[in-house]
VOLUMVEX-162964 format. One record per residue: residue number from 1; y, z, x of N, C-alpha, C, CB in turn. Coordinates in nm, 4 decimals. Each point is the difference from the previous one (the first is absolute). Glycine has a CB too. Example, Ala and Ser with C-alpha at 12.3 -4.5 7.8 and 13.67 -1.06 7.14 Angstrom:
2
   num    n.north       n.up     n.east   ca.north      ca.up    ca.east    c.north       c.up     c.east   cb.north      cb.up    cb.east
     1    -0.5690     0.7800     1.3190     0.1190     0.0000    -0.0890     0.1200     0.0000     0.0900    -0.1173     0.1246    -0.1892
     2     0.2223    -0.1966     0.1542     0.1190     0.0060     0.0820     0.1090     0.0730    -0.0770    -0.0628    -0.2145     0.1184
! end
This chain:
156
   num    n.north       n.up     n.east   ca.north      ca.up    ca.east    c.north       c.up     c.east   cb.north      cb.up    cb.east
     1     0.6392    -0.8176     1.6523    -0.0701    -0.0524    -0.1144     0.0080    -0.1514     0.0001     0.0488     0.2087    -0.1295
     2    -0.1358    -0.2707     0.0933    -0.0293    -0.1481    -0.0097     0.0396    -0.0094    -0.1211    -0.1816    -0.0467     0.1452
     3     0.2341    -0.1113    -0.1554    -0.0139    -0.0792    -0.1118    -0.0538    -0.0355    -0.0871     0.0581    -0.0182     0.0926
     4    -0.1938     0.0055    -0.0588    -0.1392    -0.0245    -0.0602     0.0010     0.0805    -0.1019    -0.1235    -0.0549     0.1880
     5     0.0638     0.0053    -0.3111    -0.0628     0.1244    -0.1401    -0.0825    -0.0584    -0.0753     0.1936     0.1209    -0.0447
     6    -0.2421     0.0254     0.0295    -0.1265    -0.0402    -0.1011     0.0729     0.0528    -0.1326    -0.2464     0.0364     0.1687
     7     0.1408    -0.0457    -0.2386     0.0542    -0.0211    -0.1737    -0.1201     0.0857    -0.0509     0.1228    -0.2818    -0.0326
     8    -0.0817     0.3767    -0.0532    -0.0954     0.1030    -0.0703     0.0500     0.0552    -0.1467    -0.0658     0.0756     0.2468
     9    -0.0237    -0.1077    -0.2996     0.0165     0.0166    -0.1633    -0.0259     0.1583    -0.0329    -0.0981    -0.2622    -0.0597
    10     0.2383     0.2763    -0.0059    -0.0004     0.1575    -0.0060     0.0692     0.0375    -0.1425     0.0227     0.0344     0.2798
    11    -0.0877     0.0826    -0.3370     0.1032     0.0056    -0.1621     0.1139    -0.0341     0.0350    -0.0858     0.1844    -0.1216
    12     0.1582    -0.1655     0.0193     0.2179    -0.0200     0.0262     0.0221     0.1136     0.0558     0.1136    -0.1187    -0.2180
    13    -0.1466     0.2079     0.1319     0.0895     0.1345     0.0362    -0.0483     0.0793     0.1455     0.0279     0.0403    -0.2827
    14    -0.1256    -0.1173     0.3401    -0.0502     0.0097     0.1150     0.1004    -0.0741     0.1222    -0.2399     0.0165    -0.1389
    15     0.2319    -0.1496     0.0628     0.1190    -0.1214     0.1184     0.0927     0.0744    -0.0154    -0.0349    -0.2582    -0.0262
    16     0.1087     0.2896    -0.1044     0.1565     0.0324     0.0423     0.0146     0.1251     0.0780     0.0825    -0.1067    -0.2075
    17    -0.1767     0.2146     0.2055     0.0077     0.1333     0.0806     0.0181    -0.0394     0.1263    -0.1402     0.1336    -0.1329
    18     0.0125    -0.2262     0.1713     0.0116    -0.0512     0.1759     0.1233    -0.0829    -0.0048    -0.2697    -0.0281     0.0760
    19     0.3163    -0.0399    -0.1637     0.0635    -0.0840     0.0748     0.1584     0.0352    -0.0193    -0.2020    -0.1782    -0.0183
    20     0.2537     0.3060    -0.0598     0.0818     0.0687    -0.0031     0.0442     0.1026     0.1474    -0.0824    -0.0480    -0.2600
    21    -0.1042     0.0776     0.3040     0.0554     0.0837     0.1173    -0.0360    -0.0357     0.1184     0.0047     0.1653    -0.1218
    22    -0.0542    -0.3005     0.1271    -0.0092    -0.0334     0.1432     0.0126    -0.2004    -0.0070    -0.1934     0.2796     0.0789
    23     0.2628    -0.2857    -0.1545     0.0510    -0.1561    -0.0279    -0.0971    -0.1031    -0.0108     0.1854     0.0513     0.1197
    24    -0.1051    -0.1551    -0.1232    -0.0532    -0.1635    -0.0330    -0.0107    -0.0772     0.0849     0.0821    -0.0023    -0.1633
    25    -0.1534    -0.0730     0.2144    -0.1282     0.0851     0.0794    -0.0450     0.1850    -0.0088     0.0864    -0.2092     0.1745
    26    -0.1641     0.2290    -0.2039    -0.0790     0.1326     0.0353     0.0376     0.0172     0.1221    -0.1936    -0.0151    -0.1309
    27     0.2111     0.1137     0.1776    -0.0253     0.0274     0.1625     0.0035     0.1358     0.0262     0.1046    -0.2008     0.0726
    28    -0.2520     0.2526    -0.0547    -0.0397     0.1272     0.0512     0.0788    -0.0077     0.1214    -0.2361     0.0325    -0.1013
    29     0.2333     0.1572     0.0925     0.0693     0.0540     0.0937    -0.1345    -0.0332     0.1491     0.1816     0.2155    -0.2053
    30    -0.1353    -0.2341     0.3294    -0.1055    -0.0792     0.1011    -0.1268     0.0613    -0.0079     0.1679    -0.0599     0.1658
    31    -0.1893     0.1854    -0.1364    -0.1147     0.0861     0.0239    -0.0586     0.0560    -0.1289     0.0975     0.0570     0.2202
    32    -0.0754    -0.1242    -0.3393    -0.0696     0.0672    -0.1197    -0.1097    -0.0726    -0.0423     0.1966     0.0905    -0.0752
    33    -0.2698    -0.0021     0.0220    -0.1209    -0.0094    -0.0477    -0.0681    -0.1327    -0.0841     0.0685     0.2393     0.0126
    34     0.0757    -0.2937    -0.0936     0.0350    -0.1079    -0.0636    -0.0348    -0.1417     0.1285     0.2069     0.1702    -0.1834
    35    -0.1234    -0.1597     0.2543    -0.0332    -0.0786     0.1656    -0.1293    -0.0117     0.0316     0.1836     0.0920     0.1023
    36    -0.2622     0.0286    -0.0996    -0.1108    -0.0214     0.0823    -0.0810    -0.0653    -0.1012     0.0178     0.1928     0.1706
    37    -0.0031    -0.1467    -0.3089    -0.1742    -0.1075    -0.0752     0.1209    -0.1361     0.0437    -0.1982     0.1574    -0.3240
    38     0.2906    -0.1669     0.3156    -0.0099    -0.1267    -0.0291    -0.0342    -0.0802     0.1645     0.1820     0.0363    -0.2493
    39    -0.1433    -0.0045     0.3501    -0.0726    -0.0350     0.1002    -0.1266     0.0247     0.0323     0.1748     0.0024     0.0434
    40    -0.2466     0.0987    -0.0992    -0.1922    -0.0062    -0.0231     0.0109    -0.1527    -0.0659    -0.1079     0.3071    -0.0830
    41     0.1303    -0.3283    -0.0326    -0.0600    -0.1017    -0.0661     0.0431    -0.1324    -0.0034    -0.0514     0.1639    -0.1042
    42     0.2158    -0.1583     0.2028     0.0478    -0.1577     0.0073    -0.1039    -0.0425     0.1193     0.2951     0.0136    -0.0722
    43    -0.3085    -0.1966     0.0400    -0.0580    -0.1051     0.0081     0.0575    -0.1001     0.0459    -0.0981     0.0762    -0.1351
    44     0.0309    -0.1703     0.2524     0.0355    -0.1728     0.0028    -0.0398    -0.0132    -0.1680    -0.0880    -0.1119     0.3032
    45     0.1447    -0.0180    -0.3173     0.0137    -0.0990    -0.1318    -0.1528    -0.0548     0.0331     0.3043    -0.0866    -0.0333
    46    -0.3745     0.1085    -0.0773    -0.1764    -0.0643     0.0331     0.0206    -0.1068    -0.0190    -0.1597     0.1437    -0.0694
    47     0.0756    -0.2515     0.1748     0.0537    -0.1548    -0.0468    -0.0599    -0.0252    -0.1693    -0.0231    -0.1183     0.2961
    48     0.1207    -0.0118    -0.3092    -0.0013    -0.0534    -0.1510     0.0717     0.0887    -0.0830    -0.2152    -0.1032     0.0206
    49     0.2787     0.2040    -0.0363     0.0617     0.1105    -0.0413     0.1683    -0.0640     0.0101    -0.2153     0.2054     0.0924
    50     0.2781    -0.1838    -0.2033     0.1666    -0.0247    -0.0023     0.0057     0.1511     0.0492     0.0909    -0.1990    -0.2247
    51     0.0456     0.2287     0.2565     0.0848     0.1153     0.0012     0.0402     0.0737    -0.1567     0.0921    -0.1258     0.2326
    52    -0.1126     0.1905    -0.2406     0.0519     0.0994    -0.0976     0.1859    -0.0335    -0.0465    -0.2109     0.1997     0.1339
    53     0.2156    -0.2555    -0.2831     0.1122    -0.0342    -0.0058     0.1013     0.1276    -0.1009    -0.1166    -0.2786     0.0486
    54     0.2313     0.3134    -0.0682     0.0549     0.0625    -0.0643    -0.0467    -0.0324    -0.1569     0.1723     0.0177     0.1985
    55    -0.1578     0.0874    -0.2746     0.0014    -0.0079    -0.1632     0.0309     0.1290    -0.0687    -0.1726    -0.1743     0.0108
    56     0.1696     0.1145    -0.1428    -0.0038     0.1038    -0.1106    -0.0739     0.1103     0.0588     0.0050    -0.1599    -0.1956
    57     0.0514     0.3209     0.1459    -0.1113     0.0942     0.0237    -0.0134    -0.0114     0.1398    -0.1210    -0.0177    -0.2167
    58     0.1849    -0.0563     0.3164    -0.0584     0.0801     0.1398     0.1275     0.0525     0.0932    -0.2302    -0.1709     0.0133
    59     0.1626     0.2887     0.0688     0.1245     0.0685     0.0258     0.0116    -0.0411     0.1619    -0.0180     0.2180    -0.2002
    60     0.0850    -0.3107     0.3116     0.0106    -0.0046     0.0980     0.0191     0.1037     0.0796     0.0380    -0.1684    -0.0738
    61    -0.1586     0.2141     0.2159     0.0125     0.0872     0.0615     0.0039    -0.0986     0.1037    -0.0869     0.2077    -0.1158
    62     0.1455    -0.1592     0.2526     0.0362    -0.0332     0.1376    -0.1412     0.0249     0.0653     0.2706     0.0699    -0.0004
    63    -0.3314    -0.1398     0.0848    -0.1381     0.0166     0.0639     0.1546     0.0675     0.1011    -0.3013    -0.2335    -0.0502
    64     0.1937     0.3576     0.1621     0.0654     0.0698     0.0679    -0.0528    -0.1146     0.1508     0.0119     0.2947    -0.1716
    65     0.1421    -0.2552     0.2523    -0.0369    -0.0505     0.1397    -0.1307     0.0647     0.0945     0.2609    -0.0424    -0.0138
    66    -0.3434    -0.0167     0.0642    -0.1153     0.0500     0.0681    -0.0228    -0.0803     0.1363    -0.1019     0.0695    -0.2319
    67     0.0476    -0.0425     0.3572     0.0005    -0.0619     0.1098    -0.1326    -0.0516    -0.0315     0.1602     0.1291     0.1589
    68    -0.2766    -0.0122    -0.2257    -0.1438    -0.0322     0.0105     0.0003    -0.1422    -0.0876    -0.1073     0.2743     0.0218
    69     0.1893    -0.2505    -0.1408    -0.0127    -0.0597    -0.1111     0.1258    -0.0729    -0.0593    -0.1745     0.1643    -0.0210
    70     0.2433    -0.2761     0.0956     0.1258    -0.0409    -0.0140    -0.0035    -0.1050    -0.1369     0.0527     0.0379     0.2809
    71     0.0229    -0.0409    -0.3618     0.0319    -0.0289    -0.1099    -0.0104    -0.1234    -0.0291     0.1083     0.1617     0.0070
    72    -0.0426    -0.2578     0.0942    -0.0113    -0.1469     0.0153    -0.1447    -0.0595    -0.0600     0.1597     0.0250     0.2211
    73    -0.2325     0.0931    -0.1083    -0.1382    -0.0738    -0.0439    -0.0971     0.1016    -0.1192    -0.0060    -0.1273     0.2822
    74     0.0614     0.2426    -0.2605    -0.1351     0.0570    -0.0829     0.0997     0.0383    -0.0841    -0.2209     0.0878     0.1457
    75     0.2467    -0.1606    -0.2643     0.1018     0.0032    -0.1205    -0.0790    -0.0528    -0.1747     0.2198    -0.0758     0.2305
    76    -0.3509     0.1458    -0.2128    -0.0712     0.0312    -0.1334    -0.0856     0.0889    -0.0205     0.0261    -0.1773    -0.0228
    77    -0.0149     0.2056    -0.1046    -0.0723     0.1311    -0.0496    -0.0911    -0.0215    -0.1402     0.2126     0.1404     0.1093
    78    -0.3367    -0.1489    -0.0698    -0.0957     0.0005    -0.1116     0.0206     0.1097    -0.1294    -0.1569    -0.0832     0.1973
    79     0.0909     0.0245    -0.2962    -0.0214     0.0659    -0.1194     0.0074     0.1603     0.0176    -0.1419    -0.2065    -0.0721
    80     0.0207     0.2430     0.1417    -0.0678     0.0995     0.0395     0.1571     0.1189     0.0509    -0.2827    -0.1830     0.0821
    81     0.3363     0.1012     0.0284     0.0964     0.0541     0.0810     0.1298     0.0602    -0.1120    -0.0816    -0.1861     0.2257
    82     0.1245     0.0575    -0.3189     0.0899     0.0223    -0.0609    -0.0325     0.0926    -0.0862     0.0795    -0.1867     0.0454
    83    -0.2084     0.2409    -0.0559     0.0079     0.1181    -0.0982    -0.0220     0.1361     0.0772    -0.0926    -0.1517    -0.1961
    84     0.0521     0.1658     0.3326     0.0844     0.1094     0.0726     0.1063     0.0186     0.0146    -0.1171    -0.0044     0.0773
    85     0.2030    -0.1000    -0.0696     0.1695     0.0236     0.0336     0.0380     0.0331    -0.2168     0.0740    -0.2591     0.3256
    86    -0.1265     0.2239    -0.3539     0.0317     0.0374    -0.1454    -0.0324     0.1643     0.0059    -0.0726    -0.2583    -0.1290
    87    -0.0580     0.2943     0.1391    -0.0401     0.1113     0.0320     0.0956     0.0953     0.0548    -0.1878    -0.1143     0.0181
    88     0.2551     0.0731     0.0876     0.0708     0.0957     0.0887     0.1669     0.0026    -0.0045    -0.2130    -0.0378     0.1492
    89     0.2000    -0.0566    -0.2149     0.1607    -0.0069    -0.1051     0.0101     0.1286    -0.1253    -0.0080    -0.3131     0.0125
    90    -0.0924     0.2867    -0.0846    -0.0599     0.0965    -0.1046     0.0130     0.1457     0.0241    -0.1564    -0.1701    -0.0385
    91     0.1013     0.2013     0.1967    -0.0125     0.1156    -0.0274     0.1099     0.0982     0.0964    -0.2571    -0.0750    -0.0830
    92     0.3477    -0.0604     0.1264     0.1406     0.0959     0.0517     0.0976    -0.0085    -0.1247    -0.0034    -0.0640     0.2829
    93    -0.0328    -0.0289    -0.3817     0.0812     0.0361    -0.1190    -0.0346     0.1260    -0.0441     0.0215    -0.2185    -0.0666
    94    -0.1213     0.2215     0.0413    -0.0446     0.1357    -0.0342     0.0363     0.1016     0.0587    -0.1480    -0.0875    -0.0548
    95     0.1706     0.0773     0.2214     0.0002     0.1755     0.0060     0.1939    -0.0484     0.0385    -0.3398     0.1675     0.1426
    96     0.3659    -0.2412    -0.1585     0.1773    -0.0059    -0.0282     0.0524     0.0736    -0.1656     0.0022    -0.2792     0.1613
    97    -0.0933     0.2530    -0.2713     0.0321     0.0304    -0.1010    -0.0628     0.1503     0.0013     0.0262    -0.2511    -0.0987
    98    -0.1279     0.2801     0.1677    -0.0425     0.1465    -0.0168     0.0990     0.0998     0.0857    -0.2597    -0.0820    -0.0323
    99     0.2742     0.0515     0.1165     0.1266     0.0456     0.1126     0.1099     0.0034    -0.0641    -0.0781    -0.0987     0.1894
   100     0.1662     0.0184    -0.2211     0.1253     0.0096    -0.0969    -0.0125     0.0318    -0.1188     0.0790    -0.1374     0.1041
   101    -0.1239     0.1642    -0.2222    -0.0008     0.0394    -0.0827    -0.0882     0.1994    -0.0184     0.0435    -0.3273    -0.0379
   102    -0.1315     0.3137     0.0901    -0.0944     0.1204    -0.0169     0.1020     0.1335     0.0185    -0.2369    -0.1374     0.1068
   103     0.3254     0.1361     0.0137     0.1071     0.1337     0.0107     0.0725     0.0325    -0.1261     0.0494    -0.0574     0.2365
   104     0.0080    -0.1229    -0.2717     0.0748    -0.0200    -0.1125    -0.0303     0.0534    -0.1544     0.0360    -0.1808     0.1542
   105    -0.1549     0.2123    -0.1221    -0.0772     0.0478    -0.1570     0.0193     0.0802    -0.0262    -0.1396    -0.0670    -0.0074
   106     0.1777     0.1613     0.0688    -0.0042     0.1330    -0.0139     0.1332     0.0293    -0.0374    -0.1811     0.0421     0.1536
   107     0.2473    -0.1561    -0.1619     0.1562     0.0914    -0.0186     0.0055    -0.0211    -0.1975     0.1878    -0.0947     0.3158
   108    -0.0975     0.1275    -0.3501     0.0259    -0.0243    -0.1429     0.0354    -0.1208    -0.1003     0.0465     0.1867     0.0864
   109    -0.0665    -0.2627     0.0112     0.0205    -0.1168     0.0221    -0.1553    -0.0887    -0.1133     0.1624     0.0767     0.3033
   110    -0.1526    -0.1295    -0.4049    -0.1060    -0.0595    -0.0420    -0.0697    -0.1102     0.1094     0.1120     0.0512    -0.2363
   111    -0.2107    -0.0349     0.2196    -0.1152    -0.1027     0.0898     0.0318    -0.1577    -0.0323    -0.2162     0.1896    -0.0242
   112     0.2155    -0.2136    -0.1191     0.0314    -0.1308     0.0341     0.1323    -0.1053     0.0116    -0.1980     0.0639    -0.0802
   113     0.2397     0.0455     0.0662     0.1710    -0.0673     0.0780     0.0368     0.0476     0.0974     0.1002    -0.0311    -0.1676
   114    -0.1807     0.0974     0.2699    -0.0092     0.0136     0.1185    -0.0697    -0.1850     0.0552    -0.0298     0.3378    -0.0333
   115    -0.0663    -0.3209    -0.0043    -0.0707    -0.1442     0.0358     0.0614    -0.0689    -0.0270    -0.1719     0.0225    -0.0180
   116     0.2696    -0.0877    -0.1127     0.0940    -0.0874    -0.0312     0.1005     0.0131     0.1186    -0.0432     0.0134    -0.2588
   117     0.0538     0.0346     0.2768     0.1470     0.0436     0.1339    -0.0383    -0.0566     0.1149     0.0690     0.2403    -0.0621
   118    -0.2686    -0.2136     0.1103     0.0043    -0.0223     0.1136    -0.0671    -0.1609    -0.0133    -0.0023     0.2792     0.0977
   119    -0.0170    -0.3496    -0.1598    -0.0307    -0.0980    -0.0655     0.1370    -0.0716     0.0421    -0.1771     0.0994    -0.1931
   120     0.2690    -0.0847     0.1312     0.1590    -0.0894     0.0205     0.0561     0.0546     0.1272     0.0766    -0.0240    -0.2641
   121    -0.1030     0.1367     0.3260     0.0088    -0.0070     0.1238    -0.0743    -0.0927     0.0922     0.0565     0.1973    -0.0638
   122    -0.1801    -0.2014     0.0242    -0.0833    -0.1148     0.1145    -0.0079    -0.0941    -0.0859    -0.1554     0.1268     0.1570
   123     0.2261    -0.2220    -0.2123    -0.0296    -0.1426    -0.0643    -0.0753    -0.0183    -0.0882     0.0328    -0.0658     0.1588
   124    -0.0641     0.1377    -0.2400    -0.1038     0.0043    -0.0785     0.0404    -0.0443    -0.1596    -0.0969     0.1858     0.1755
   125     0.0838    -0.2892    -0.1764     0.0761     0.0199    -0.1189    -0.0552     0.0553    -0.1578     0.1081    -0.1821     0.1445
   126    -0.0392     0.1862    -0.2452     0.0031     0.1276    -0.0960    -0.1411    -0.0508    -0.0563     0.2895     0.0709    -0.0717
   127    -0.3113    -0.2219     0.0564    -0.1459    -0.0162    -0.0831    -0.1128     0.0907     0.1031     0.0567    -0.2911    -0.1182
   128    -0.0642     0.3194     0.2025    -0.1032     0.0536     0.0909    -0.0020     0.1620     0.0309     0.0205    -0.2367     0.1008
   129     0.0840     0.3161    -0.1757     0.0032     0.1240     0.0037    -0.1698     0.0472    -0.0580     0.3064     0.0003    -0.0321
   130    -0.3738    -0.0405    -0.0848    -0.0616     0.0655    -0.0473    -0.1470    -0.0175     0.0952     0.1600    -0.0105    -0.2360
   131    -0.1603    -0.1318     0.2675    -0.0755    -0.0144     0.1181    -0.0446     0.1478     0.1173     0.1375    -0.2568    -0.0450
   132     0.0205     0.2273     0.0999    -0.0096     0.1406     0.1218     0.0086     0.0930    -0.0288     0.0709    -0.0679     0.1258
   133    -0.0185     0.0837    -0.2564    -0.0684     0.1450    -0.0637    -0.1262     0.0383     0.0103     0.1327    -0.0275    -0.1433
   134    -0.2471    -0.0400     0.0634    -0.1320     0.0178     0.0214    -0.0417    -0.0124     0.1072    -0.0234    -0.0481    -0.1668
   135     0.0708    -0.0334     0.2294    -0.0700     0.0357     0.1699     0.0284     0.1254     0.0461     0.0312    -0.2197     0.0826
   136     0.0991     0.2715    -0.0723     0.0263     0.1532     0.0172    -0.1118     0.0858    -0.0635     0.2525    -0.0436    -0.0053
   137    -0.2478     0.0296    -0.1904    -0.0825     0.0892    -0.0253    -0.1395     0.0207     0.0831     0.1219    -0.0418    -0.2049
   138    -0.1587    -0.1130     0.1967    -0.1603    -0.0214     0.0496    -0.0622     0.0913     0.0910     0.0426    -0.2199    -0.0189
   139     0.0773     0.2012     0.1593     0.0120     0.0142     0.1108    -0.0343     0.1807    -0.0122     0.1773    -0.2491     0.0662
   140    -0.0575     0.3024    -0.1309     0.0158     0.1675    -0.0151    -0.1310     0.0752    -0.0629     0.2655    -0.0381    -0.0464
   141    -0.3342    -0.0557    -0.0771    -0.0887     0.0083    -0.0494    -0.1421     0.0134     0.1137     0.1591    -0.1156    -0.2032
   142    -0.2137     0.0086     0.3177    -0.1096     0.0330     0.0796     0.0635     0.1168     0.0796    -0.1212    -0.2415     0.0093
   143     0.2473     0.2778     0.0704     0.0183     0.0971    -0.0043    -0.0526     0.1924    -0.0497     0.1147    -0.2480     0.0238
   144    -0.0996     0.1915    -0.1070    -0.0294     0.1141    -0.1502    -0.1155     0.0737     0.0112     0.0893    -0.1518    -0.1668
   145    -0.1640    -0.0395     0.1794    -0.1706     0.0057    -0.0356    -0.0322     0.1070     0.1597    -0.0749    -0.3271    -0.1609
   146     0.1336     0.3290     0.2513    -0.0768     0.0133     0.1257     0.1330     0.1687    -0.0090    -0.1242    -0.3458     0.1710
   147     0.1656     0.4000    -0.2348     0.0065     0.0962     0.0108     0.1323     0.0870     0.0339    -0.2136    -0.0864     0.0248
   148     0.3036    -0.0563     0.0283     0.1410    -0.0094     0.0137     0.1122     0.0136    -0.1068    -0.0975    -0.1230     0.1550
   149     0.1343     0.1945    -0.1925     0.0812    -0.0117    -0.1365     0.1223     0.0191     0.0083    -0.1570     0.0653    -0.1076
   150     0.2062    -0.1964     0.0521     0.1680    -0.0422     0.0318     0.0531     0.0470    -0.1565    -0.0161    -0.2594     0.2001
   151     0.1206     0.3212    -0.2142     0.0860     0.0148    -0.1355     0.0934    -0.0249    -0.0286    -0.0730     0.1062    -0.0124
   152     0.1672    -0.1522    -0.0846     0.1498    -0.0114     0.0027     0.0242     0.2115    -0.0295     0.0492    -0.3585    -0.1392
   153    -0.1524     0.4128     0.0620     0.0716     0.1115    -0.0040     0.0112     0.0887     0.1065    -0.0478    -0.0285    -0.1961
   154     0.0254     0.0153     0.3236     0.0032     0.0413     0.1221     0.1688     0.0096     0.0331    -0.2594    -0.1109     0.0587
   155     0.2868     0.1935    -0.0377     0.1406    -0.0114     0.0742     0.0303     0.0097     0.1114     0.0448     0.0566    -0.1394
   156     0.0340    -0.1000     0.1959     0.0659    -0.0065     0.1741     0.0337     0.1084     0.0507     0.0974    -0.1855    -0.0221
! end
């Protein structure tokens, strides 16, 4: 992994999940999916263009090492780009929270202190429970719609 990073504006309870389980710097595991948009869409610096500086609200990810695409030089990522790697952040949160919790439902266990649990397990802190709650529901909900039906009254 290179040095180099880009900077991507992401909710909180989004940064602290990533950056609870794969640190500060970000740094995808080499061959994930996370890696590849971001090498589709990293860039040389277009002239007249500064570099992308740290701030408020942005969560540092590691540009991954590439031979095609070495970091030194192709170490930016357009608008466009940063909202695929947002994209694909999004939706391994998602099936991390659908994966760990969904077995969990079923036990006797109330639903939303199950999520509180797995919330302070992955960094999440307590203002953002109700957040990943509704994303859960949301999530279980198109589910539903398409015919899949998840229950807590289901038992193991």
């Amino acid at each position: 992994m290179s040095q180099f990073l880009i900077y991507i504006p992401l909710p909180s309870y989004l940064d602290q999940w990533l950056t609870c389980r794969l640190g500060n710097p970000v740094r995808f595991p080499q061959y994930s999916n996370e890696n590849a948009v971001i090498r589709t869409f990293i860039k040389r610096l277009p002239r007249g263009e500064q570099p992308q500086l740290p701030g408020p609200g942005l969560t540092a990810i590691a540009i991954p090492a590439s031979t095609a695409k070495p970091p030194r030089t192709y170490n930016h990522m357009g608008e466009r780009g940063r909202r695929a790697v947002t994209e694909a952040i999004k939706d391994l949160f998602m099936r991390s929270l659908w994966s760990d919790i969904t077995p969990l439902s079923r036990s006797d266990s109330g639903l939303n202190s199950l999520i509180a649990a797995w919330c302070e397990t992955n960094g999440i802190d307590e203002d953002h429970v109700e957040t990943v709650r509704q994303c859960y529901y949301r999530l279980r909900r198109r589910y539903s719609s398409s015919g899949i039906n998840i229950k807590k009254n289901m038992k193991i």
